[in-house]
N, C-alpha and C positions, 0 to 999 in steps of 0.2 A: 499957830505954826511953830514948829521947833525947829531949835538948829540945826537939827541931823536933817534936813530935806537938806538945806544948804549948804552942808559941808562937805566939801571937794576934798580926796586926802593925796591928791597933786599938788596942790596948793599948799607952800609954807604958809608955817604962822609966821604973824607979825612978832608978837611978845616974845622978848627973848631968844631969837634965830641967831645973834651975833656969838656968842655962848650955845648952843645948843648945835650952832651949824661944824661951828670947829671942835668939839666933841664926838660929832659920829662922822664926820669926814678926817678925819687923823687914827689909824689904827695903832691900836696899842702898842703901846714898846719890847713887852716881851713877846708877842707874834711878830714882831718886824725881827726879831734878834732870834728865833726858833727859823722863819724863813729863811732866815739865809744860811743861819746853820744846814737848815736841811741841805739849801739848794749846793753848797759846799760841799758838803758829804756825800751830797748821791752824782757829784761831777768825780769824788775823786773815788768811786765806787767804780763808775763807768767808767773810767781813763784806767783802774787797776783791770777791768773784765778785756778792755782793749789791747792792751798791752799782753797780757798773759793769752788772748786771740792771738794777736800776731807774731810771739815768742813758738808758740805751740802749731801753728801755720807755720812757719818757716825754716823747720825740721825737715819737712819733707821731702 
């Protein structure tokens, strides 16, 4: 028998999971620092699109 009949890939490994868990459970630094740029950017995108809506609504 081999161990591929056996191998569940729900199941963590034992070897090495303490180092390997907090490596792909922590996302990188510069997508954390790109995320918030974006999300930054595109609020002060939509508060300029709002603003010049309701400057240009209020002419009327």
């Amino acid at each position: 028998m081999s161990d591929s009949e056996h191998y569940d890939p729900l199941t963590p490994r034992q070897t090495g999971t303490a180092v390997r868990d907090t490596q792909e459970r922590k996302m990188p630094r510069g997508m954390v620092i790109r995320l918030v740029a974006y999300l930054v950017a595109g609020h002060v995108v939509a508060a300029f699109l709002y603003i010049l809506f309701a400057v240009a609504g209020g002419n009327q």
